[in-house]
C-alpha positions in Angstrom: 0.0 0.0 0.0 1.3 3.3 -0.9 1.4 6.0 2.0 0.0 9.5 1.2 3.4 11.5 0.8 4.0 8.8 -2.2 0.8 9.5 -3.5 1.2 13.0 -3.0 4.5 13.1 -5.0 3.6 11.1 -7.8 0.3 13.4 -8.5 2.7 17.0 -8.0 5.1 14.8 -10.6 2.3 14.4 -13.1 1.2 18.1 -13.0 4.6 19.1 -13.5 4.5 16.9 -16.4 1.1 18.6 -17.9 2.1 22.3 -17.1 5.4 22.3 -19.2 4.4 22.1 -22.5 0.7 23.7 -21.5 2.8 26.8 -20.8 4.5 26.4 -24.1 1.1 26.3 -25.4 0.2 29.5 -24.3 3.1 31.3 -25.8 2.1 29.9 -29.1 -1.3 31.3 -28.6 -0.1 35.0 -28.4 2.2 34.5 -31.1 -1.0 33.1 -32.9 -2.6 36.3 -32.3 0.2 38.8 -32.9 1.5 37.4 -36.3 -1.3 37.5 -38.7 0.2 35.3 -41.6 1.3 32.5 -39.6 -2.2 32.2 -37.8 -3.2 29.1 -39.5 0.1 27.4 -38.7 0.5 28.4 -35.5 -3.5 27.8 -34.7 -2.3 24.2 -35.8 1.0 23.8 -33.8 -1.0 25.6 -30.7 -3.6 22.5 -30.6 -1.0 20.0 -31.0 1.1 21.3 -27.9 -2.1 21.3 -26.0 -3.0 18.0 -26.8 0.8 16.8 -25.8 0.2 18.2 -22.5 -2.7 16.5 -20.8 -1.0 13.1 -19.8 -2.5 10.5 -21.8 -5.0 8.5 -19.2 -7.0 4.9 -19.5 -9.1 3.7 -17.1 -10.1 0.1 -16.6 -13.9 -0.6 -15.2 -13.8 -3.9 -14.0 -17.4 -3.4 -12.9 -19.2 -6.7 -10.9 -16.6 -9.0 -12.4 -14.0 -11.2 -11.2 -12.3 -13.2 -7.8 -8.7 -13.0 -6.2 -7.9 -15.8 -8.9 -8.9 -14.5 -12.3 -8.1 -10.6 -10.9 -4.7 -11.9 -9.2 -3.9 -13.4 -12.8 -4.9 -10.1 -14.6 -2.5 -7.9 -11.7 0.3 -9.7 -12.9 0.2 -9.6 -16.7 -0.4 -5.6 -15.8 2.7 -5.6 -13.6 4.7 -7.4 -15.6 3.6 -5.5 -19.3 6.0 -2.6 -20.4 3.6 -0.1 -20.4 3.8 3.7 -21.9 5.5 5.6 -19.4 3.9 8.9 -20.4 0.3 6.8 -20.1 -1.8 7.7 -16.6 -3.0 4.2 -15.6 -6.2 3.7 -13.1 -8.3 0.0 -12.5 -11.8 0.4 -11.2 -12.2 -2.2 -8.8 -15.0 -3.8 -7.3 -15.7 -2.6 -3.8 -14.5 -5.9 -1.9 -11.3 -5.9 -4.2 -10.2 -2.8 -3.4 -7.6 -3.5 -0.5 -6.6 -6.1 -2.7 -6.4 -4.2 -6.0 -4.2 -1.4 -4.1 -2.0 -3.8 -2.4 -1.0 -5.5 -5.6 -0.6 -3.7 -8.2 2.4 -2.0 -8.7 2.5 1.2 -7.6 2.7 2.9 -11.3 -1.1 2.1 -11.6 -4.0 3.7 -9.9 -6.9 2.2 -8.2 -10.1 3.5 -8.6 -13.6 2.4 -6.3 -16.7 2.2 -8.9 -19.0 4.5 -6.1 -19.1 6.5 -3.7 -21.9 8.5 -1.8 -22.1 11.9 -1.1 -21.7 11.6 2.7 -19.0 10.5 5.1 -21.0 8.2 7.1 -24.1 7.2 8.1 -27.0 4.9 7.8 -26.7 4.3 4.5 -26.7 0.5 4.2 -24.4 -1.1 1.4 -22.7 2.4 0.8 -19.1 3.1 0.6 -17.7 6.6 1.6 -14.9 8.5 0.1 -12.9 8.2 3.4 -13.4 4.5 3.4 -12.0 4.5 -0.1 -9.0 6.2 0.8 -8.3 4.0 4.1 -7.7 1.1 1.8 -5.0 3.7 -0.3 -7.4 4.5 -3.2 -7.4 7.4 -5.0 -9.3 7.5 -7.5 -13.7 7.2 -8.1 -15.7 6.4 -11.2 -19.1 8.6 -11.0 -22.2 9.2 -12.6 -21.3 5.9 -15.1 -24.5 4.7 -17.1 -25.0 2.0 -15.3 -25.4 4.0 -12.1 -27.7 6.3 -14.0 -29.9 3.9 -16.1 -29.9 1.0 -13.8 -29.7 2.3 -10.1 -31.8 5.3 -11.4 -29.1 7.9 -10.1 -29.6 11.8 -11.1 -27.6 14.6 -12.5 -28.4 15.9 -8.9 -26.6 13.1 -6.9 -24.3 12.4 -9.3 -23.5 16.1 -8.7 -23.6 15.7 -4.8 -21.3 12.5 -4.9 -18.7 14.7 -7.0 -18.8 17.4 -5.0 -18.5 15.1 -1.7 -15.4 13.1 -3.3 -13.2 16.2 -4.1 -13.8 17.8 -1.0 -11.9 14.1 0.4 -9.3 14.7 -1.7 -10.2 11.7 -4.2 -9.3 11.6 -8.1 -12.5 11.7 -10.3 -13.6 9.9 -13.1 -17.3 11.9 -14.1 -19.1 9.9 -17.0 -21.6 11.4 -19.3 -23.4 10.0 -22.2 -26.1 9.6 -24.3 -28.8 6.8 -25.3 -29.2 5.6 -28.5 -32.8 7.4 -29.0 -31.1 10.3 -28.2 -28.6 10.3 -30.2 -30.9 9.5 -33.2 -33.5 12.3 -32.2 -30.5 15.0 -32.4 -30.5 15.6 -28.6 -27.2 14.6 -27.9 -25.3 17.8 -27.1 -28.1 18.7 -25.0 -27.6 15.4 -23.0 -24.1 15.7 -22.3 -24.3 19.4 -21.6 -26.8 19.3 -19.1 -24.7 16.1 -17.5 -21.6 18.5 -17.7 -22.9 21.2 -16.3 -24.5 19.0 -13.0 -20.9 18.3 -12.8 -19.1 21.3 -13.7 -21.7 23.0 -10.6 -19.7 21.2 -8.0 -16.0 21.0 -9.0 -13.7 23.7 -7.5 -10.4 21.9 -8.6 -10.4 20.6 -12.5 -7.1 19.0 -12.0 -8.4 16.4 -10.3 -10.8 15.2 -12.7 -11.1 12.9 -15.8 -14.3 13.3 -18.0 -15.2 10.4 -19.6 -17.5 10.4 -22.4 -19.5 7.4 -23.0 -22.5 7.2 -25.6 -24.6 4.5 -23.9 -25.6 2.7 -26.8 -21.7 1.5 -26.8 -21.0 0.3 -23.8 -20.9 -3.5 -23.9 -22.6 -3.8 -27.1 -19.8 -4.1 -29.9 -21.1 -1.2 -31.1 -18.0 2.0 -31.1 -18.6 5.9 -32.0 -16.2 6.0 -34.7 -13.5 8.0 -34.4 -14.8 11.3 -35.8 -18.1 10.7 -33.9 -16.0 10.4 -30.6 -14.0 13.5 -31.6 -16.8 15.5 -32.3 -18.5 15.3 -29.1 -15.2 15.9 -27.2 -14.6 18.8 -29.6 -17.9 20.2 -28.6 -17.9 19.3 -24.9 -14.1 21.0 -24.8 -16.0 24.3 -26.8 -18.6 24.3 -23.6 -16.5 24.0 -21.0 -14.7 27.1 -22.8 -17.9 28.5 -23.1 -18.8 28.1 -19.3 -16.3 27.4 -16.9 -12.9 29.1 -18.4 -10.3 28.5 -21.1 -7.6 27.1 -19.1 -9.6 24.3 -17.8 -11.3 23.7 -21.8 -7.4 23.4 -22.4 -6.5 21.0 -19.9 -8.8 18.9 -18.7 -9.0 15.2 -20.0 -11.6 14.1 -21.6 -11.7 10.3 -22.4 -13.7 7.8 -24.3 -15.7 4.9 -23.1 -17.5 2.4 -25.0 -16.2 -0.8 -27.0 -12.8 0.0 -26.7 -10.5 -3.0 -27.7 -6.9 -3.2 -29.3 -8.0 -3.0 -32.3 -10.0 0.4 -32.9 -7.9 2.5 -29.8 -5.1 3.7 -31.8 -7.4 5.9 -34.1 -9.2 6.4 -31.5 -6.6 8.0 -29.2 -5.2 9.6 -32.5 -7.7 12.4 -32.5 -6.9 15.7 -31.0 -9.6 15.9 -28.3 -9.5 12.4 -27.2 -7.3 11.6 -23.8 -7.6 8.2 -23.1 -9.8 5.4 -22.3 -12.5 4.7 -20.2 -12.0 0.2 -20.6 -15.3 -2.2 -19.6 -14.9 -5.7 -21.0 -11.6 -5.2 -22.6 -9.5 -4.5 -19.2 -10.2 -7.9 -18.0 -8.3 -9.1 -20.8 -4.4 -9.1 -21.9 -5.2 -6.8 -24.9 -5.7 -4.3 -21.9 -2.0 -3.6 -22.7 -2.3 -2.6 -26.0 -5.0 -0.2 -25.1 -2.9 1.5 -22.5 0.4 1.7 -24.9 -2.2 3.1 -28.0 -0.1 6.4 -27.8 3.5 4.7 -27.7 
């Protein structure tokens, strides 16, 4: 189990990492203004440094699957893989696994819990707390995934509350958003993810320590992937809105990620578009192909 000062290190190291070439970014952006025939080009080269600095990040939801076998198996192919060392790594455990999880994976990889609730404690039968998720060395939360809204019924609301309650403890988290297929098909997806975003976006004081993952629900699980341009035109957009409505420095650096039928062979286009930061993994990160996905960028 890591102790806080080594998590504490290794998440000052990684914003070190992301505020290097971010500030070269910036430069670019006033030259871009200042030197009228080279906007285009420098408009170009300004994107691609700001792409370069948010760490490249994949996530793998394990969801309800698994034992100490099958999981202990997966641990060590994952610490054993050469794996891209400029790649964030995080495994969404399942709440029993946790301790487990945390204890043996190698240090290099996050863990992540799947839930949380908005509260510390309580009588909240079969609830975990942020502050029992950290006792076992987490650092990380998945929130507001599809399967919390569509099956447990979860709203925008609590989803909102449950952020809000996990970054005031100091956790790491993964927000998910996402349309349904008949709203994608009756045009309604930007208003969809917006209004998710913005449930969100109401209760984060500190973007650095969040990952939004977008994950059209009609993917998840199915076989079905947004192709590439379909995946980089909603994070295009969803980077414009945040822009838009909570400031340009966090549009420029906050990750957005994609979830949904991810495998080995579709992430390298995937990850190759300029708005896409990573991977949200379901059935794939139970797999050894979960390497590839994590070394799409290398």
């Amino acid at each position: 189990m890591r102790s806080d000062n080594q998590s504490q290190r290794r998440r000052r190291a990684r914003t070190r990492r992301r505020k290097r070439p971010l500030l070269f970014a910036h430069c670019l952006y006033e030259e871009h203004h200042l030197l009228g025939p080279c906007r285009r080009f420098s408009a170009i080269i300004y994107r691609l440094a700001i792409m370069s600095s948010r760490t490249f990040f994949v996530g793998g939801n394990w969801k309800m699957n698994g034992d100490k076998k099958s999981l202990g198996d997966l641990i060590t192919t994952l610490n054993t893989a050469s794996l891209h060392d400029e790649t964030e790594v995080v495994c969404g455990a399942p709440t029993v696994y946790l301790d487990f999880a945390r204890s043996n994976l190698d240090a290099r990889i996050g863990v992540a819990a799947q839930n949380c609730y908005k509260v510390a404690k309580g009588a909240f039968t079969g609830e975990i707390s942020p502050a029992m998720i950290k006792d076992c060395g987490v650092e990380w939360v998945i929130l507001g995934h599809s399967e919390r809204r569509h099956v447990f019924g979860e709203s925008d609301e609590l989803i909102g509350q449950k952020v809000a309650h996990a970054l005031e403890s100091d956790l790491g988290v993964i927000a998910c958003i996402g349309e349904k297929l008949e709203e994608r098909e009756a045009g309604t997806t930007e208003e969809v993810v917006y209004a998710q975003t913005q449930a969100i976006a109401d209760n984060v004081k500190d973007w650095s320590k969040v990952v939004l993952a977008y994950e059209p629900v009609w993917a998840i699980g199915t076989g079905k992937t947004a192709s590439p341009e379909q995946a980089q035109e909603v994070h295009e957009k969803l980077r414009e809105w945040i822009r838009a409505n909570v400031s340009e420095a966090v549009a420029d650096s906050v990750r957005i990620i994609y979830g949904g039928s991810v495998t080995g062979a579709n992430c390298k286009e995937l990850g190759s578009q300029n708005d896409v930061d990573g991977f949200l993994v379901g059935g794939a990160s139970l797999k050894p192909e979960f390497v590839d996905i994590i070394n799409a960028r290398a």
